[in-house]
C-alpha positions as YAML, in Angstrom:
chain: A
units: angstrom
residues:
- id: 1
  name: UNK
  ca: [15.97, 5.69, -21.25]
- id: 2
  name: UNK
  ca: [12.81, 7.18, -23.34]
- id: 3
  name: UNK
  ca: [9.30, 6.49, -21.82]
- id: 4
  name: UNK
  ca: [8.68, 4.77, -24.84]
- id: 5
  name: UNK
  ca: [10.72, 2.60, -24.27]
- id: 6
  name: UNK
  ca: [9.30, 2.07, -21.01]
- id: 7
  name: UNK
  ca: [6.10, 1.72, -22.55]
- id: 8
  name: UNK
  ca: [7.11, -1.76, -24.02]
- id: 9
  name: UNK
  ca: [6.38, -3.09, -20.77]
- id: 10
  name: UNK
  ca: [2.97, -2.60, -21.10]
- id: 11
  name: UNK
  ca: [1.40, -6.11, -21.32]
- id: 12
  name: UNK
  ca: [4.04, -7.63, -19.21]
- id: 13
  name: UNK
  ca: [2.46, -10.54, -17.26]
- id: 14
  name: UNK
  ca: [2.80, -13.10, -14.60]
- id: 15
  name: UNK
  ca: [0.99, -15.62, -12.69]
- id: 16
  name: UNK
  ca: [2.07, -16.72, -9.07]
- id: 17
  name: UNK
  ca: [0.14, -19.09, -6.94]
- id: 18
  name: UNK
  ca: [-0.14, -18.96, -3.10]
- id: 19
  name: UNK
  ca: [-1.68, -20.71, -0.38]
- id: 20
  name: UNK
  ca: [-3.99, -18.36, 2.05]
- id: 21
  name: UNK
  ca: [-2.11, -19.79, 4.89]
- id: 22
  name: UNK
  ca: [-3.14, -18.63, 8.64]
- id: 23
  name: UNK
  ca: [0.39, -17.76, 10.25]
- id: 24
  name: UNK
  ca: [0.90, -14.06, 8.33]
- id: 25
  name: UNK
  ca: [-3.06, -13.57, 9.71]
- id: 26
  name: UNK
  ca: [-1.95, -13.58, 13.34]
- id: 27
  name: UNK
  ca: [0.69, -11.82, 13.05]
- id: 28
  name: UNK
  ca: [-0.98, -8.63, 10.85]
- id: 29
  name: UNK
  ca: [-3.69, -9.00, 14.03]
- id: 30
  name: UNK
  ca: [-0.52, -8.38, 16.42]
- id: 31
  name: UNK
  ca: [0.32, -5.39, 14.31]
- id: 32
  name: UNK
  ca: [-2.84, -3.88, 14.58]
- id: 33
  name: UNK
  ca: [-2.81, -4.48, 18.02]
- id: 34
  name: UNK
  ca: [-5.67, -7.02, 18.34]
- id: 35
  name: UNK
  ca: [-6.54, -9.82, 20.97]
- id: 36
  name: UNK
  ca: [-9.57, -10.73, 18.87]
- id: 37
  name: UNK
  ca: [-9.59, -9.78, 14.94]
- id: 38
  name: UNK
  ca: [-12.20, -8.14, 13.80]
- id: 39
  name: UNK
  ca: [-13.30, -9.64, 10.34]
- id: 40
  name: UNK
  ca: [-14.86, -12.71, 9.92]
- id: 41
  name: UNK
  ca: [-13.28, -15.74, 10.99]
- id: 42
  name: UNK
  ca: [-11.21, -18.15, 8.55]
- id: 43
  name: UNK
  ca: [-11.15, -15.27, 6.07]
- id: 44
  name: UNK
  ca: [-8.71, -12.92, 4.85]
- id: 45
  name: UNK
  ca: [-9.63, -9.14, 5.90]
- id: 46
  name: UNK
  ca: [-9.21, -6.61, 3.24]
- id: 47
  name: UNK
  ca: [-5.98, -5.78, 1.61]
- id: 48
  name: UNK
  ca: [-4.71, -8.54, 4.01]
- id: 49
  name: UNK
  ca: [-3.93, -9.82, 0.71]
- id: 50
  name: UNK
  ca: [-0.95, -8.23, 0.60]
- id: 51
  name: UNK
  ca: [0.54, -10.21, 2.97]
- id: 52
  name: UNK
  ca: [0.83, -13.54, 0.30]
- id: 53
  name: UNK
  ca: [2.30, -13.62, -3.52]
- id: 54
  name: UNK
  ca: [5.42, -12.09, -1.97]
- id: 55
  name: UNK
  ca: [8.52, -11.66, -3.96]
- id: 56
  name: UNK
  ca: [11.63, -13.50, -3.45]
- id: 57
  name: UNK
  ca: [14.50, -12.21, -5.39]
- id: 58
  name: UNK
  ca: [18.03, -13.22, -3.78]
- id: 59
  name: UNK
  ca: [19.94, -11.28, -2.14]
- id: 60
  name: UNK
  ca: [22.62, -10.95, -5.07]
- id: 61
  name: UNK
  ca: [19.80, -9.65, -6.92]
- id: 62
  name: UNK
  ca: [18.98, -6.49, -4.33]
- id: 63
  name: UNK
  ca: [19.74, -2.75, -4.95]
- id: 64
  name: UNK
  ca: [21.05, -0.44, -3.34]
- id: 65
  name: UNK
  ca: [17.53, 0.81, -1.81]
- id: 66
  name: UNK
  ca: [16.33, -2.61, -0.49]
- id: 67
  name: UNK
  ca: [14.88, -3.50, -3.37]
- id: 68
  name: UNK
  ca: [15.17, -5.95, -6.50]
- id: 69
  name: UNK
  ca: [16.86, -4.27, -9.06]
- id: 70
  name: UNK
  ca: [14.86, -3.01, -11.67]
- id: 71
  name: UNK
  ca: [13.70, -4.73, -15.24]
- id: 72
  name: UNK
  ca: [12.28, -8.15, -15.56]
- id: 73
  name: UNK
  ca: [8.57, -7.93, -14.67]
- id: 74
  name: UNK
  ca: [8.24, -3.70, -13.78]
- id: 75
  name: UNK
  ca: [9.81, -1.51, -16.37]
- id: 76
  name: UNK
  ca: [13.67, 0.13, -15.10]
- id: 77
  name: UNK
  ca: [12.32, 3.24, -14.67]
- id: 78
  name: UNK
  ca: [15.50, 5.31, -13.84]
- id: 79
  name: UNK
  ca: [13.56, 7.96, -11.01]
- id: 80
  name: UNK
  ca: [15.38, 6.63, -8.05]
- id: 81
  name: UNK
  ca: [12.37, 7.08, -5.23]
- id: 82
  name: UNK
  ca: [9.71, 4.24, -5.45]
- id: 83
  name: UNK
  ca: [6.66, 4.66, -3.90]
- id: 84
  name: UNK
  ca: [3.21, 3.45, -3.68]
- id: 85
  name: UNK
  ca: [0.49, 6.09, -5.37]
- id: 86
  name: UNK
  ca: [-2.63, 4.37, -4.57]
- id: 87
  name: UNK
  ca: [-5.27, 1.55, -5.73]
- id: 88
  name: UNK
  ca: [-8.77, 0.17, -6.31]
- id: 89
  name: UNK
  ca: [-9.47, -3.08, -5.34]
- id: 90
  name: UNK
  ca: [-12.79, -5.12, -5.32]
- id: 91
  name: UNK
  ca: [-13.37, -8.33, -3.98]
- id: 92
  name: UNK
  ca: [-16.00, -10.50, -5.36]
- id: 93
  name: UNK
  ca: [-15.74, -13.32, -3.33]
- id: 94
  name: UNK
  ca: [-14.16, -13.27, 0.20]
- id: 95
  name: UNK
  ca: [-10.93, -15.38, 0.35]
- id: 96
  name: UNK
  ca: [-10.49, -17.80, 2.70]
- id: 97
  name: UNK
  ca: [-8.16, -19.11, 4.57]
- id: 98
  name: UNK
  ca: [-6.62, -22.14, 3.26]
- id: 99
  name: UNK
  ca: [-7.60, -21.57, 0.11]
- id: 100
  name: UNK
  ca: [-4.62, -22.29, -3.09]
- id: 101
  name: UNK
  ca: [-4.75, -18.99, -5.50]
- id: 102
  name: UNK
  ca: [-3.38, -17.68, -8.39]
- id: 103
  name: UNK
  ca: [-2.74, -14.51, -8.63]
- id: 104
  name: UNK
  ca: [-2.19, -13.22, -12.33]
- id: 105
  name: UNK
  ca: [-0.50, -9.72, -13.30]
- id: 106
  name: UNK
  ca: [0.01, -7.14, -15.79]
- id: 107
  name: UNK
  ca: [1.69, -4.18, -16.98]
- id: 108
  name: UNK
  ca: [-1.87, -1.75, -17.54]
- id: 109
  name: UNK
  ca: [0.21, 1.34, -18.10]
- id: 110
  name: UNK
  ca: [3.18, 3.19, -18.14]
- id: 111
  name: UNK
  ca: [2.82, 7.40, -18.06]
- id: 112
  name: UNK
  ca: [5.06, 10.31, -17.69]
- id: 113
  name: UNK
  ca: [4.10, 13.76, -15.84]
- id: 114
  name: UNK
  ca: [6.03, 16.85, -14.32]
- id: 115
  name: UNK
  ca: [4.89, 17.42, -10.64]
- id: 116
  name: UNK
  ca: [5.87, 20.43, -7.96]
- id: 117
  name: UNK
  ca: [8.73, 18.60, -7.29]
- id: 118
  name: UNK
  ca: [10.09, 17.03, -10.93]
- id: 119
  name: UNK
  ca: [9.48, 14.33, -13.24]
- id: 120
  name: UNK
  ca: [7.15, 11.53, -12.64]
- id: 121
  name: UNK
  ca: [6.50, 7.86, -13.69]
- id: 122
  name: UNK
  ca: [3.71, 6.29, -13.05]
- id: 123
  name: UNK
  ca: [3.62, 2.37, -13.59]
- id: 124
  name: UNK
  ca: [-0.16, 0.81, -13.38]
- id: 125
  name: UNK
  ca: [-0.17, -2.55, -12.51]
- id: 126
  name: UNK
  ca: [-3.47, -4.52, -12.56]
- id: 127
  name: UNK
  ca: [-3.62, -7.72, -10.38]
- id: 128
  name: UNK
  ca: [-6.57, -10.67, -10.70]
- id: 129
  name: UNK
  ca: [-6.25, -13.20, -8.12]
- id: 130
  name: UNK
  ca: [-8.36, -16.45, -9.04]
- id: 131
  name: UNK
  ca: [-9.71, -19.24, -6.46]
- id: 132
  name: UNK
  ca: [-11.54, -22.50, -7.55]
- id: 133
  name: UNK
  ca: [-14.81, -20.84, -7.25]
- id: 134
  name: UNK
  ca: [-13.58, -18.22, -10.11]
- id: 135
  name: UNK
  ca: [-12.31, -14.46, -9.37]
- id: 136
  name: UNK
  ca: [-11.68, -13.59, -5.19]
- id: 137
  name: UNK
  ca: [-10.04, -10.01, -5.76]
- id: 138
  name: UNK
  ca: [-9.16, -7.27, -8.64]
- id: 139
  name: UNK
  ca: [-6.82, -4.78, -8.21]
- id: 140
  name: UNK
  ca: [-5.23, -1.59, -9.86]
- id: 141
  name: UNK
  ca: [-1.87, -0.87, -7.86]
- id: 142
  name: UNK
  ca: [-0.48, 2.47, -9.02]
- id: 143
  name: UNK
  ca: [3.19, 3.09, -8.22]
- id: 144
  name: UNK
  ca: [5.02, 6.43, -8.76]
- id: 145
  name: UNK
  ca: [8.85, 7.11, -9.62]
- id: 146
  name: UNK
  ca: [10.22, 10.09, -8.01]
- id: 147
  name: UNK
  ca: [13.33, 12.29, -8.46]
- id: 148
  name: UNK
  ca: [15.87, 12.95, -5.23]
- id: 149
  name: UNK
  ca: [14.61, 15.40, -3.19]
- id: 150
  name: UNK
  ca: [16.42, 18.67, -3.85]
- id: 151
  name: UNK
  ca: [16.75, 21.57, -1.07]
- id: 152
  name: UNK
  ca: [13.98, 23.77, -1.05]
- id: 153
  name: UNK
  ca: [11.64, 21.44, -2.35]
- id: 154
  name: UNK
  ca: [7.92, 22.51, -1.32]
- id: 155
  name: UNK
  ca: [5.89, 20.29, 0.13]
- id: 156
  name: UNK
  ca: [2.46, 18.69, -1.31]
- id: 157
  name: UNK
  ca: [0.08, 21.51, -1.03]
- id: 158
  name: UNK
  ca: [-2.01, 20.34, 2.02]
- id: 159
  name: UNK
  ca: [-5.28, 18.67, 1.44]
- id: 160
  name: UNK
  ca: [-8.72, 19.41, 4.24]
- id: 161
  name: UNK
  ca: [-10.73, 16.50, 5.72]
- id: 162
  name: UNK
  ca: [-13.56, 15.59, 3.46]
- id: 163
  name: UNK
  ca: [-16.35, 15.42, 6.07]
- id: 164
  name: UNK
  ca: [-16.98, 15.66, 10.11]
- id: 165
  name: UNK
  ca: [-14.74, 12.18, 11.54]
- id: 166
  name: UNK
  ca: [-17.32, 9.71, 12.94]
- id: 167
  name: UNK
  ca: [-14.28, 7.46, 14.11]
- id: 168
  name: UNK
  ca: [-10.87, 8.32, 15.10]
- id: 169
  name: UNK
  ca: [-8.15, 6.72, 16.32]
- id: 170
  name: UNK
  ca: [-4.53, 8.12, 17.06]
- id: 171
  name: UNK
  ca: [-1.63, 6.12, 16.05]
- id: 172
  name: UNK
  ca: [2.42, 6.43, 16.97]
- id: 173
  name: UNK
  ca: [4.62, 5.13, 14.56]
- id: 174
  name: UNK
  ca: [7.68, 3.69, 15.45]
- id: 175
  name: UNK
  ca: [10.33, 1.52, 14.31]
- id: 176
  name: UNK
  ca: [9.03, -1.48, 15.66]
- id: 177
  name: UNK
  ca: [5.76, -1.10, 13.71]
- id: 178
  name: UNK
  ca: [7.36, -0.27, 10.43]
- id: 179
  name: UNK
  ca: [10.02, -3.23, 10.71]
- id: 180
  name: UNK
  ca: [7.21, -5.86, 11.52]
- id: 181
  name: UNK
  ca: [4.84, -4.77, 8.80]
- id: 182
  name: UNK
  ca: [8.03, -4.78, 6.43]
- id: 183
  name: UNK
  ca: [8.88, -8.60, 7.56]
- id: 184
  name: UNK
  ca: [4.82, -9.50, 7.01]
- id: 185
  name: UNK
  ca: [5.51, -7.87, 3.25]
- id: 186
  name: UNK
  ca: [9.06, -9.70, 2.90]
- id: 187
  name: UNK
  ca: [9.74, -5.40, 2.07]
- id: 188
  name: UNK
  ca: [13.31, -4.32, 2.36]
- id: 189
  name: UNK
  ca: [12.84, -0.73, 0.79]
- id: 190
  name: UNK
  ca: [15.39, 0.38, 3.33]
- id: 191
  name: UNK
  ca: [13.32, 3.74, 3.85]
- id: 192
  name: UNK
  ca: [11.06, 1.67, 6.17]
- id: 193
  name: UNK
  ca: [14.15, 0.67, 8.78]
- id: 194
  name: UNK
  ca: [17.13, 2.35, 7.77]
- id: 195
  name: UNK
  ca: [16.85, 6.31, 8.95]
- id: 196
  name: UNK
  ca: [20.63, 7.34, 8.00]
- id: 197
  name: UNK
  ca: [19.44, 6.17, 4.32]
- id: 198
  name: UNK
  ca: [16.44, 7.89, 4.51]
- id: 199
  name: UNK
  ca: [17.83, 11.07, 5.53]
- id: 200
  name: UNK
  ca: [20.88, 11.38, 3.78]
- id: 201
  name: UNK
  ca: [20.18, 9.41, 0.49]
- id: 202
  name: UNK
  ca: [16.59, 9.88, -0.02]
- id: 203
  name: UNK
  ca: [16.64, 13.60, 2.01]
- id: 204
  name: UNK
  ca: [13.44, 12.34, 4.10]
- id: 205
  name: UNK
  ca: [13.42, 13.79, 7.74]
- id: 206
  name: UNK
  ca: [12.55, 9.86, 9.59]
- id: 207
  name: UNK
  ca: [11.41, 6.35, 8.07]
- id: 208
  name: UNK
  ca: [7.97, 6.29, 5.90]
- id: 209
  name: UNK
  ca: [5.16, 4.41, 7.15]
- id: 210
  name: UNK
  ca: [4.34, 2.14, 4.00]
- id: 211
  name: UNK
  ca: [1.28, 3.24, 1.93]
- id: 212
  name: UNK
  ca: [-0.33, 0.18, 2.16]
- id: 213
  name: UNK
  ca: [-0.36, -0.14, 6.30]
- id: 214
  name: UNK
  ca: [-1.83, 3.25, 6.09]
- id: 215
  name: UNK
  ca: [-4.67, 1.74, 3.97]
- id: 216
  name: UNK
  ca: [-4.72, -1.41, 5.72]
- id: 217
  name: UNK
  ca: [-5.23, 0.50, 8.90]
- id: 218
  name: UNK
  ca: [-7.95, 2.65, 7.16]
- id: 219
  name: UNK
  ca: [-9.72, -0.28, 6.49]
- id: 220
  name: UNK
  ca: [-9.12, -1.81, 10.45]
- id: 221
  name: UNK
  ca: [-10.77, 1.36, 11.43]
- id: 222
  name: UNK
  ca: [-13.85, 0.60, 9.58]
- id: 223
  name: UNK
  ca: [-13.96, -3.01, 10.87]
- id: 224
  name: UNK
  ca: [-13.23, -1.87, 14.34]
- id: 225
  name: UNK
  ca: [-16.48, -0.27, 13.84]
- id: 226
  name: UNK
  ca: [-18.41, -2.37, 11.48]
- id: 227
  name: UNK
  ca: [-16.84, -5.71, 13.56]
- id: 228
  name: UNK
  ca: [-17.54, -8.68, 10.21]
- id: 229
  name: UNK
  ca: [-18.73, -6.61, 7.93]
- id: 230
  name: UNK
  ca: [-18.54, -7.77, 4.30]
- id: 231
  name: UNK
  ca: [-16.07, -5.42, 2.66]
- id: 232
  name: UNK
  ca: [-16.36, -4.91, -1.56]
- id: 233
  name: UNK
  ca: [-14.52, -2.58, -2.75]
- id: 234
  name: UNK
  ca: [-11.74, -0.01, -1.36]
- id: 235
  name: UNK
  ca: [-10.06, 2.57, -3.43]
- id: 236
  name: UNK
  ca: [-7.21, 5.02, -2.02]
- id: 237
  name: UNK
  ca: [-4.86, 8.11, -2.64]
- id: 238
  name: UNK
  ca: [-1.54, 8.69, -1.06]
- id: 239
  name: UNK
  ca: [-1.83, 12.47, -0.71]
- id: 240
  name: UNK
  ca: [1.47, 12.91, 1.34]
- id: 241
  name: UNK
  ca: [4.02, 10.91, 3.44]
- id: 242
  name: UNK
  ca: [3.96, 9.87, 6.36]
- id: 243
  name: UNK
  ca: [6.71, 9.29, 9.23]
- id: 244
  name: UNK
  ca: [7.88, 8.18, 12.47]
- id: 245
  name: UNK
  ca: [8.47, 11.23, 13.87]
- id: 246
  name: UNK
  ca: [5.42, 12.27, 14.35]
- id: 247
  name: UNK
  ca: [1.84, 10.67, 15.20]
- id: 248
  name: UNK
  ca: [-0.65, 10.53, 12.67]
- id: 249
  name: UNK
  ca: [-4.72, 10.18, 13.02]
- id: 250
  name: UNK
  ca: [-7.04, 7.63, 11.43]
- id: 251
  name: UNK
  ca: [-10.67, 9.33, 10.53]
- id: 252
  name: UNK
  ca: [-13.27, 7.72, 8.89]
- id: 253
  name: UNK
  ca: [-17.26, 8.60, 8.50]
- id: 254
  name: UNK
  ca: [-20.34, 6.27, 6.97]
- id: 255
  name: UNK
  ca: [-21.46, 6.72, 3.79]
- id: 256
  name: UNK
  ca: [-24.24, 5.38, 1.48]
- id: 257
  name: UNK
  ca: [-22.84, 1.85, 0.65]
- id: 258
  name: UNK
  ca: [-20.11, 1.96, 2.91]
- id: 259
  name: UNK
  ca: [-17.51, 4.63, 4.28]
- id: 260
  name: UNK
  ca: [-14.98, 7.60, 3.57]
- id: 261
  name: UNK
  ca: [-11.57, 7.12, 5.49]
- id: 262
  name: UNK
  ca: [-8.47, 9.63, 5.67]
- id: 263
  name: UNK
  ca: [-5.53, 9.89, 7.53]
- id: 264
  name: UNK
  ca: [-4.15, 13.11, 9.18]
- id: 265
  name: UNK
  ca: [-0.95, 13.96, 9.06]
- id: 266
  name: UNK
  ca: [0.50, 15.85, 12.65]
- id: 267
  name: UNK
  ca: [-0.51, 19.11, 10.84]
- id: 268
  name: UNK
  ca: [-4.27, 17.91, 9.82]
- id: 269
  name: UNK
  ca: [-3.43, 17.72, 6.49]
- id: 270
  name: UNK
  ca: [-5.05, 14.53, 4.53]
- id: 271
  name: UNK
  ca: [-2.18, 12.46, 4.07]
- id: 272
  name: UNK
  ca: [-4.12, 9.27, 2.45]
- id: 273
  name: UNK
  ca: [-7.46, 9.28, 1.57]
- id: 274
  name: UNK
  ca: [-9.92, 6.05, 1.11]
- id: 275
  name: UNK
  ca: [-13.36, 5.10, 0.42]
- id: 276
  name: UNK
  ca: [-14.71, 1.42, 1.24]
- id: 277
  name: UNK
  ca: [-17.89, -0.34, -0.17]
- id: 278
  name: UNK
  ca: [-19.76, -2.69, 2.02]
- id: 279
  name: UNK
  ca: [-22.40, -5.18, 1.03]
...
């Protein structure tokens, strides 16, 4: 399959309409271990977004690696490791709970490049999400296509802290985590839950710990500092993975307009890196 053939994706759309409903709320607050939330009430906290619009392809319809098999609204990109890249998202207007949305999508771009470790595809997917009062959230969602990892591979080359941490906070990853974060997400990429798949078909040494908890618990760490803040804006890079074999740190530090975040990797190598706007 030629890339440009992938390329006549681009332009792709869909629209899919949720309701803001409370119930995945409480239980992304139990995740991030929280009696009391710490954004604002009867809103949704940043990136919590993620937790609505979710897909629902039958079970007929799942691969091999947990998830929908490929074509229809993504391109079939044939790299058999799916993972998320990063994104930049702003949020005009807070959403609200309770609120009927519409999300609408599209294929933004479709790009090929040779990394340390093989061919890549990246697939940029740009996401609008529209309440009655007009546009609640815009979003770029980069996702990268991988080849198996061979023996021998080198690892991502590692990446220093930006700045001095202002906030820290140490967090264990287990399977318990990943699965409940993977239910909140309706996500059955099995290398979330399934170790013997991770290790043997994907040749990772324990599960991943998604991309986006990492950034959702980049952006907790700022609210756990900055309890109701109004958050505007939060753009991140997955540097390198992380996984439940070792514990990783959250760091973040203020900055005009808002804040820099990373996450350490067991080594203190940047393993996600974030910066958040504030009004």
């Amino acid at each position: 399959m030629t890339l440009d053939h992938l390329k006549t994706w681009i332009g792709t759309h869909e629209e899919v309409t949720d309701t803001l409903c409370a119930a995945p709320l409480a239980g992304l607050a139990a995740c991030l271990d929280h009696d009391t939330p710490p954004w604002a009430v009867g809103t949704v906290p940043p990136l919590g977004h993620w937790l609505y619009f979710l897909p629902r392809a039958l079970h007929r319809d799942i691969a091999a690696d947990g998830h929908p098999h490929r074509g229809g609204f993504l391109p079939p990109v044939p790299l058999p490791r799916r993972m998320w890249a990063g994104g930049d998202l702003s949020f005009p207007q807070p959403l609200h709970v309770g609120d009927t949305v519409r999300r609408i999508s599209r294929i933004k771009d479709v790009s090929h490049k040779s990394g340390r470790s093989g061919p890549m595809v990246f697939v940029a997917v740009e996401h609008e999400v529209h309440s009655e009062t007009g546009i609640v959230l815009r979003e770029i969602h980069d996702i990268v296509y991988r080849q198996p990892a061979q023996p021998g591979d080198a690892p991502p080359p590692p990446v220093a802290p930006p700045m001095p941490a202002r906030w820290q906070r140490a967090i264990t990853p287990d399977a318990v985590l990943l699965f409940r974060y993977s239910a909140l997400t309706f996500n059955g990429h099995r290398i979330h839950y399934d170790r013997d798949y991770c290790r043997q078909r994907e040749g990772y040494p324990g599960l991943i710990v998604h991309g986006p908890l990492t950034a959702t618990l980049l952006a907790d760490l700022f609210l756990r500092h900055n309890p109701g803040a109004r958050v505007t804006g939060f753009r991140f890079r997955a540097k390198r993975p992380l996984f439940d074999t070792h514990p990783f740190s959250l760091c973040g530090a203020p900055i005009v307009g808002g804040a820099a975040l990373w996450a350490l990797d067991h080594s203190g190598a940047v393993a996600m890196s974030a910066e958040l706007k504030a009004a």
